[in-house]
C-alpha positions as CSV (number, residue, x, y, z in Angstrom):
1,X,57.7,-63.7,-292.3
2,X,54.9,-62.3,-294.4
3,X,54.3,-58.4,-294.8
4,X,51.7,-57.3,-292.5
5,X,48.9,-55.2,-294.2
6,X,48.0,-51.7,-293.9
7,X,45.1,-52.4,-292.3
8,X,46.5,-54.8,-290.4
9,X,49.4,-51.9,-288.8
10,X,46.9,-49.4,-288.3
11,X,45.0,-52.0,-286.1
12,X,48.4,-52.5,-284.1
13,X,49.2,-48.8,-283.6
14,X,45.6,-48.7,-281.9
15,X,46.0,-51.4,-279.9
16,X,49.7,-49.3,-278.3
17,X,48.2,-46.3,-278.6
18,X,44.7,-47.4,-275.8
19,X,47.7,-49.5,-273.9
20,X,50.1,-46.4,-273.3
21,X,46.7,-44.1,-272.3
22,X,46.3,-47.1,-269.5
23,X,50.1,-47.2,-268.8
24,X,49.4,-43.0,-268.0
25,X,45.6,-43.9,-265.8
26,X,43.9,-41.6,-268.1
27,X,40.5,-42.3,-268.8
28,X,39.0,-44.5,-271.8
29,X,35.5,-44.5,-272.9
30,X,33.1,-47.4,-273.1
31,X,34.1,-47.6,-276.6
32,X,37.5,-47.8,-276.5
33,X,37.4,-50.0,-273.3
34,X,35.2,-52.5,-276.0
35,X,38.1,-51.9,-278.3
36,X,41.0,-53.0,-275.9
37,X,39.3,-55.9,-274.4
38,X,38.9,-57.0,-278.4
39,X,42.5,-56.5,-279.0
40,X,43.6,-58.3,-276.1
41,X,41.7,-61.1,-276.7
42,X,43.0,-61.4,-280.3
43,X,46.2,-61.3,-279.0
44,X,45.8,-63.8,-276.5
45,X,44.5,-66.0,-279.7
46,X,47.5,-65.8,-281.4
47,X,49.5,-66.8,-279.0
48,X,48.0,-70.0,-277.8
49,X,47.8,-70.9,-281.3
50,X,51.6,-70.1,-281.9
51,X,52.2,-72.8,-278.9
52,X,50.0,-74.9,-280.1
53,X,51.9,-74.9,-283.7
54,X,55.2,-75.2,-281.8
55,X,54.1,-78.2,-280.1
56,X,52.9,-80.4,-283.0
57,X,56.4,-79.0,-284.6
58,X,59.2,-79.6,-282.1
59,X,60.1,-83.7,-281.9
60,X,60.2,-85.3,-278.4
61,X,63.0,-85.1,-276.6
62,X,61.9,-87.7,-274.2
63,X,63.1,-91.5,-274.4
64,X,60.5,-93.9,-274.8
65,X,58.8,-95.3,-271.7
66,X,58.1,-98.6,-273.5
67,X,59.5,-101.5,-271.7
68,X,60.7,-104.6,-273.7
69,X,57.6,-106.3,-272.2
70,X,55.7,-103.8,-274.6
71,X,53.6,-102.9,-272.4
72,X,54.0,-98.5,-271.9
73,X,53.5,-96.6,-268.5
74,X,50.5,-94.7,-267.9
75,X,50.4,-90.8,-268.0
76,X,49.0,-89.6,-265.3
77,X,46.1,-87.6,-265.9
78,X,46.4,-85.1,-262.6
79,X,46.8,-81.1,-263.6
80,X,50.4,-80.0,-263.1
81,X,50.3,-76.8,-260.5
82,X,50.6,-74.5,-262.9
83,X,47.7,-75.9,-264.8
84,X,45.5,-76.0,-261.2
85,X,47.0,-72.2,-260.7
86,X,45.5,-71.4,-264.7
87,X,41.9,-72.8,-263.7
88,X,42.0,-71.3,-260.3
89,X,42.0,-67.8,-262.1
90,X,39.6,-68.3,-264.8
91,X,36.7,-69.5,-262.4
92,X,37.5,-66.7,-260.2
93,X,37.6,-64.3,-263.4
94,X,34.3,-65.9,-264.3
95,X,32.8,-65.4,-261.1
96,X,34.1,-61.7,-260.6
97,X,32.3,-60.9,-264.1
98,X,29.5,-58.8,-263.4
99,X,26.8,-58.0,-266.0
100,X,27.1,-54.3,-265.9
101,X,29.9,-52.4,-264.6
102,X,29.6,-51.0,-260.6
103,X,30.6,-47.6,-261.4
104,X,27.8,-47.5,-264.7
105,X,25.1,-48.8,-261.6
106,X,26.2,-46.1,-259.3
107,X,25.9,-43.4,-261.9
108,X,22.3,-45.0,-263.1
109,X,21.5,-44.9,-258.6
110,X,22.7,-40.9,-258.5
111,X,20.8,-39.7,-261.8
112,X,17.8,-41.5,-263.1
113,X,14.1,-40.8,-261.1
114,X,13.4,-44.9,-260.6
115,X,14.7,-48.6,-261.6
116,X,12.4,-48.4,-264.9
117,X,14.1,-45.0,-265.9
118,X,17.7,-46.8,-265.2
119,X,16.3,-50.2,-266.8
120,X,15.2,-47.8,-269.8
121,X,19.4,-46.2,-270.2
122,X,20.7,-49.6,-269.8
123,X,19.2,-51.7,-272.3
124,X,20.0,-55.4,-271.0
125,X,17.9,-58.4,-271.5
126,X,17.4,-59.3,-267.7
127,X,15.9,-56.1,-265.5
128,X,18.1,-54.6,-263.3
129,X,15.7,-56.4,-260.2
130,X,17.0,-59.2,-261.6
131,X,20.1,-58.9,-262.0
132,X,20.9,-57.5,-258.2
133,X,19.3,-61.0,-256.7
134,X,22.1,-62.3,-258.6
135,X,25.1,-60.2,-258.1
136,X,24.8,-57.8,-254.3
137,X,27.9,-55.8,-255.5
138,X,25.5,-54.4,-257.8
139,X,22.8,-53.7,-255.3
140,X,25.4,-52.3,-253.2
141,X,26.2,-50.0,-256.1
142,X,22.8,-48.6,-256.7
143,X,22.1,-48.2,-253.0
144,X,25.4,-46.1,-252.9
145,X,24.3,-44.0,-256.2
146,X,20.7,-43.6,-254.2
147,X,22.4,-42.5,-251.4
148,X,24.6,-40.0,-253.3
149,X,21.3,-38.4,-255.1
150,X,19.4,-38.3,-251.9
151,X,22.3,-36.2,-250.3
152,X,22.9,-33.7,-253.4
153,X,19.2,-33.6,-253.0
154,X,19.1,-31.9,-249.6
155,X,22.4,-30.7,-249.7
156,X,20.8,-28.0,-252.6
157,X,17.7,-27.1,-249.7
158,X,20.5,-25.5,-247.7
159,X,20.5,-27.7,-244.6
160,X,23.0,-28.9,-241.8
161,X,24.7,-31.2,-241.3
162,X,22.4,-32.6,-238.5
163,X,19.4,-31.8,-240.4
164,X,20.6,-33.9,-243.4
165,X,21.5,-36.8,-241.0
166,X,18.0,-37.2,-239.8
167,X,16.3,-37.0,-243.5
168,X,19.2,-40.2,-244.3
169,X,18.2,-41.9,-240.9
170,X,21.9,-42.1,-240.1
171,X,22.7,-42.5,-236.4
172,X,23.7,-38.9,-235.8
173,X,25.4,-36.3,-237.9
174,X,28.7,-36.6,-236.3
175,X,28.6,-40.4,-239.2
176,X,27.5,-38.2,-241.6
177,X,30.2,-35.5,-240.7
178,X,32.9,-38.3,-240.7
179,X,31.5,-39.5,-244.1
180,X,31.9,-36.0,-245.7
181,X,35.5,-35.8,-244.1
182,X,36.9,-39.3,-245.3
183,X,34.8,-40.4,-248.1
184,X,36.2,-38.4,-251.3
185,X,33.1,-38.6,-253.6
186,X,30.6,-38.1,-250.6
187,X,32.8,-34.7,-249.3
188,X,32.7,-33.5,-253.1
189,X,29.1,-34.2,-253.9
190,X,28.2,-32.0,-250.9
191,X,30.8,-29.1,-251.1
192,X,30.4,-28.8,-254.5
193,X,26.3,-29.0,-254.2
194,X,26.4,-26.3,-251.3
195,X,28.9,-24.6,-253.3
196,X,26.4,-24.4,-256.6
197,X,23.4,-22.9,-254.2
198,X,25.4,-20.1,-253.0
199,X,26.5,-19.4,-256.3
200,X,23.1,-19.8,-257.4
201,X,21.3,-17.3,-254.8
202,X,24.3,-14.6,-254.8
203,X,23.6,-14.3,-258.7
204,X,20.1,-14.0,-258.3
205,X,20.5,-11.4,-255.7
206,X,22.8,-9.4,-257.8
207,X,20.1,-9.4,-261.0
208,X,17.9,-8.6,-258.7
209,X,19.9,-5.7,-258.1
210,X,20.8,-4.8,-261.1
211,X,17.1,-4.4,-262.3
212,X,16.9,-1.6,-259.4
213,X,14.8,-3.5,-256.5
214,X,15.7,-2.1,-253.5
215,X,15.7,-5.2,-251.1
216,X,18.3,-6.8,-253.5
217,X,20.6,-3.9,-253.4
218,X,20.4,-3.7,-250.0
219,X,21.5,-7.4,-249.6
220,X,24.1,-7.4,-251.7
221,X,25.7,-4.1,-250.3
222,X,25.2,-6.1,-246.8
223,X,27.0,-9.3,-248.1
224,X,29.6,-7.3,-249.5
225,X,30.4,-5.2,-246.5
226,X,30.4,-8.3,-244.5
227,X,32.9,-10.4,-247.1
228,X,34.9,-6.9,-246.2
229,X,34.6,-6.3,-242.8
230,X,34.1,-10.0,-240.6
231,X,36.7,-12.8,-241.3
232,X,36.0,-15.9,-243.1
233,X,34.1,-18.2,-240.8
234,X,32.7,-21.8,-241.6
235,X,30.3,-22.6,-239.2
236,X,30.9,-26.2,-240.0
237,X,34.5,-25.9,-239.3
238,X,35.0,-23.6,-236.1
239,X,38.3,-23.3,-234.8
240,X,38.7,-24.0,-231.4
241,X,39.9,-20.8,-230.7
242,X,36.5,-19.7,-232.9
243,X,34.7,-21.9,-230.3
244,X,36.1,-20.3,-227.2
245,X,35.4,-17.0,-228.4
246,X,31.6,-18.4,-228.7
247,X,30.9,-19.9,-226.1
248,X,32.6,-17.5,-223.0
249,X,34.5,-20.6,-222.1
250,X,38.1,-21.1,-221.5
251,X,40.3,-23.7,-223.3
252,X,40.3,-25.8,-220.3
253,X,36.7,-26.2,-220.5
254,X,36.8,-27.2,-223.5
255,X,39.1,-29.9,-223.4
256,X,37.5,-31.0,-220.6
257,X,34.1,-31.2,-222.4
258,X,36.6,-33.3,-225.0
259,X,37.8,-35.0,-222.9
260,X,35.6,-36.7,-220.4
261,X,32.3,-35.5,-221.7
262,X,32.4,-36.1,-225.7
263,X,32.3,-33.0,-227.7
264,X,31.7,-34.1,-230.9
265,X,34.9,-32.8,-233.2
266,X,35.6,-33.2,-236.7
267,X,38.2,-35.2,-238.0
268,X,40.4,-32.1,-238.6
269,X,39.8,-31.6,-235.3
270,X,37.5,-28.6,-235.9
271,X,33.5,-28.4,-234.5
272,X,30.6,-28.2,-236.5
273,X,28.2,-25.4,-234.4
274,X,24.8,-27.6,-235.2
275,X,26.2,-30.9,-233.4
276,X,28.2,-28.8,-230.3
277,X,24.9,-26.9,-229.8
278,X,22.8,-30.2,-229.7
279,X,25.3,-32.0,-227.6
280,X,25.6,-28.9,-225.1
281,X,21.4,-29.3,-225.0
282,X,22.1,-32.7,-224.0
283,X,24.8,-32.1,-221.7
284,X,22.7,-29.3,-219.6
285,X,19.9,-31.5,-219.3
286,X,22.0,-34.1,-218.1
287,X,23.4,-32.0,-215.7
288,X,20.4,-30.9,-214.3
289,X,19.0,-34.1,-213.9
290,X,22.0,-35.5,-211.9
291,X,21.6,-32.1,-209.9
292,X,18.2,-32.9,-209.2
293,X,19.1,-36.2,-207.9
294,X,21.6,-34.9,-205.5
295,X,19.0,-32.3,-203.7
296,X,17.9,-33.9,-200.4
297,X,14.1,-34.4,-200.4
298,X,12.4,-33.4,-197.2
299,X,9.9,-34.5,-195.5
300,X,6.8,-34.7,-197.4
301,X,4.5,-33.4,-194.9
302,X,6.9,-30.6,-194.4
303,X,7.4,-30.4,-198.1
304,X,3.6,-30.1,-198.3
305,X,3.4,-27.3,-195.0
306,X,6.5,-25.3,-197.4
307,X,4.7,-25.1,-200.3
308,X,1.2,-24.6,-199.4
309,X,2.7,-21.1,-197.3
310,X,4.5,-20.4,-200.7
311,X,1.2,-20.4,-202.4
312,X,-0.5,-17.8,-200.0
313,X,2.3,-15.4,-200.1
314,X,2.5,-15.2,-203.8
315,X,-1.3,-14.9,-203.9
316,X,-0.9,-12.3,-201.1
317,X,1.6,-10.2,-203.5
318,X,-1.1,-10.9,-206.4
319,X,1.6,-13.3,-208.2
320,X,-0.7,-15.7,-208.6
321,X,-3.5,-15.9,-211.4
322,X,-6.7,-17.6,-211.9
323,X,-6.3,-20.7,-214.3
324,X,-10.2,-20.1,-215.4
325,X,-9.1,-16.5,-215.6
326,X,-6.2,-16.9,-218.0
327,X,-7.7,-19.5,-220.1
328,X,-10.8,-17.1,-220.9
329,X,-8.7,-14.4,-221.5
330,X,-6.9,-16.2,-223.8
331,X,-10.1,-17.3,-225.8
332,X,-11.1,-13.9,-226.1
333,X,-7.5,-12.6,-227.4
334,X,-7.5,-15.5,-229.5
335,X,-10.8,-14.1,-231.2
336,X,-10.1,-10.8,-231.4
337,X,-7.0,-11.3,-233.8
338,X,-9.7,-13.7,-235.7
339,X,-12.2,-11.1,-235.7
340,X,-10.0,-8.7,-236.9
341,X,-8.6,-10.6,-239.4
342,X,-11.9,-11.7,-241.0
343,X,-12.7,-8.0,-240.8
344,X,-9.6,-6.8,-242.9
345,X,-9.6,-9.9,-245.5
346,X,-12.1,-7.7,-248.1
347,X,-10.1,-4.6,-247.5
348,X,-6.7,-6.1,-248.1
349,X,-7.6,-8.1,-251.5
350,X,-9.4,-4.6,-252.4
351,X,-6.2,-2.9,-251.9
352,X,-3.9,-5.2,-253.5
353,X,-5.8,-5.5,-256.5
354,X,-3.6,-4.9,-259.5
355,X,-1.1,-3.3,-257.8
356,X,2.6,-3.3,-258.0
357,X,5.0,-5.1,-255.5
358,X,6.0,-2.5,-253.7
359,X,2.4,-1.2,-253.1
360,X,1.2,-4.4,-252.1
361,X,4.4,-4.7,-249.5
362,X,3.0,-1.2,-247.9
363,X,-0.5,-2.2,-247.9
364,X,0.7,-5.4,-246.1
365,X,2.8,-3.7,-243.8
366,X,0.0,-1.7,-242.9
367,X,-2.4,-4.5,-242.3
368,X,0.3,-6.1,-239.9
369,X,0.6,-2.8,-238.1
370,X,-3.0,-2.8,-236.8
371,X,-2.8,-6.2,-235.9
372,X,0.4,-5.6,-233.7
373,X,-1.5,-2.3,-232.1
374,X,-4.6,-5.1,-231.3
375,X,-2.7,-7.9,-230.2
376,X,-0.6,-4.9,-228.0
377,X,-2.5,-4.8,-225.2
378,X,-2.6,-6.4,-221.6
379,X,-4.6,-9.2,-220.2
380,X,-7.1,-7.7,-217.4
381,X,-6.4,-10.6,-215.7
382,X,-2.8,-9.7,-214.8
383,X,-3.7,-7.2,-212.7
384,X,-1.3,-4.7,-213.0
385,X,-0.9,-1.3,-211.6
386,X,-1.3,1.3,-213.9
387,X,2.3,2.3,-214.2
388,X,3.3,-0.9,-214.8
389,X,0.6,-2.1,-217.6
390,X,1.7,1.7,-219.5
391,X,5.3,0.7,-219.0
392,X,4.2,-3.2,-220.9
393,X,2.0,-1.7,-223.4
394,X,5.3,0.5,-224.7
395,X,7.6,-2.2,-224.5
396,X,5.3,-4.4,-227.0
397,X,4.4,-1.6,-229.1
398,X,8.1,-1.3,-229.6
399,X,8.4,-4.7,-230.1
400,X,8.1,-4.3,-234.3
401,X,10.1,-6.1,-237.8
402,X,13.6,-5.0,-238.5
403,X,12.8,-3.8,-241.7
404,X,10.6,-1.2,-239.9
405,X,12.8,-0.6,-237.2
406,X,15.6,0.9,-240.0
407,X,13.0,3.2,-241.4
């Protein structure tokens, strides 16, 4: 055997060193994936021409099937099975070989704008629209990467779970629950997204705070206090125990609701508040139609006799009110918080000229404490008593922001 070359060693020692990083599934590049795939292809050359030079070697073995009439048999020319096995697996090699890899479409579907952009990072001869008539692995591929940037998408506007489902036109957000749940890369992408957002507006808040403005401080002195004082609680992933201690209801209601009813429950069999408080809306409603059902009807000149007496006694007690009445009053307090605010648009952009923040927050707060005292006052058409429309008047007046209510 001849020396092998330097060159010729180093190129060996490359080709075990990419094989051992496969044998331990850690990750090549595109590059050194090229570099395998040309190694192993050399290889597989020298190989088949090694047989090849050891068949034209080696004499036959075989006695010769000439007869004594001359004549020879034929050979027959049908594949052996391990020849038919060899074919089978190139064409379906050939077939399974896709132009671009599904992962490399995927990633193109989650982070470029459009199909020009991804045509654009790809740099093939045939356009990508092309290319998915031909292969729909591929198509599936970039729907799934589309899918994926969609989700991160809303996942960063701070949404629910149901919320999200609607904007993906999935059936309801229990799928897209499951989805998160059981599908690795979809449960990452949003935890991870939701995960940067918080991160995001917490370190905002604490600038905020540390250049002095008062709101910020006062949030993250709240957010602290609660991280101190409240336990850890994932409104996604309520506890049943959580859930009972929501709702007033005992465990037996609740796995009755399970049961027979369909709570919607996570796969780790926790709740997600958004879907239990949709399905309980649709539960109620249910319940009340079925209860309407039930209710005997009378009979309907009766029905008529019952509720025509009901009218007069409520209009006796002055429980009743004009429908011309209300509708004009409402017109007219309508107008008056127009009036008012047309009135109070000079003034306000006067008084917020060039001023700082906080100024213009007090000027604001102002503005929106006049219209509360106007908008404060009761319809003539209600008819109260005097005690009674004082005792209203207070209770709106009283009605005013948080943020005022501390002061």
């Amino acid at each position: 055997m001849t020396e092998k070359s330097a060159v010729e060693i180093a190129k060996t020692q490359r080709h075990l060193f990419l094989l051992q990083k496969v044998k331990e599934n850690k990750t090549l590049s595109k590059v050194e994936l090229d570099e395998l795939s040309r190694y192993e292809r050399k290889m597989t050359g020298k190989v088949i021409l090694g047989n090849l030079r050891k068949r034209s070697t080696t004499p036959s073995t075989k006695p010769s099937t000439r007869r004594s009439t001359g004549r020879s048999t034929r050979r027959s020319t049908k594949p052996s099975k391990k020849q038919s096995k060899k074919s089978k697996k190139i064409l379906v090699a050939k077939r399974v070989r896709l132009p671009v890899e599904e992962a490399e479409i995927c990633r193109l579907g989650l982070e470029c704008d459009n199909l020009t952009e991804a045509d654009a990072a790809i740099k093939k001869r045939k356009s990508l629209k092309e290319i998915f008539k031909k292969h729909p692995l591929l198509r599936q591929a970039w729907d799934r990467g589309r899918f994926l940037r969609n989700l991160r998408s809303l996942a960063r506007t701070g949404v629910s779970v149901s919320e999200a489902a609607k904007k993906l036109r999935l059936a309801s957000g229990q799928v897209l629950r499951s989805m998160i749940d059981e599908d690795e890369e979809v449960g990452d992408l949003w935890n991870m997204t939701q995960l940067e957002v918080y991160i995001e507006i917490k370190s905002a808040l604490v600038e905020a705070a540390k250049e002095g403005k008062a709101d910020a401080v006062r949030a993250v002195e709240s957010f602290l206090l609660d991280e101190k004082e409240r336990p850890e609680f994932d409104p996604s992933h309520t506890t049943k125990l959580q859930l009972v201690e929501i709702t007033g209801k005992t465990p037996q209601t609740i796995n009755n609701w399970l049961n027979k009813f369909g709570l919607p429950r996570n796969v780790d069999k926790t709740f997600d508040m958004g879907m239990v408080w949709a399905w309980f809306e649709d539960f109620m409603l249910k319940k009340a139609a079925v209860g309407k059902e039930s209710v005997t009807e009378l009979d309907p000149l009766k029905a008529m006799k019952a509720e025509k007496l009901k009218v007069e006694l409520a209009s006796h007690r002055n429980e009743l009110l004009d429908r011309n009445e209300v509708v004009i009053g409402q017109i007219a307090w309508v107008q008056n918080i127009v009036s008012f605010c047309e009135r109070g648009v000079e003034e306000l952009s006067r008084l917020c000229s060039s001023q700082p923040r906080e100024k213009i927050t007090e000027v604001a707060r102002g503005f929106f404490r006049d219209l509360h005292t106007e908008a404060a006052k009761v319809p003539k058409e209600l008819r109260l008593p005097a005690a009674k429309e004082r005792e209203l008047v207070e209770f709106l007046q009283r009605l005013k922001p948080h943020s005022e209510g501390r002061k």
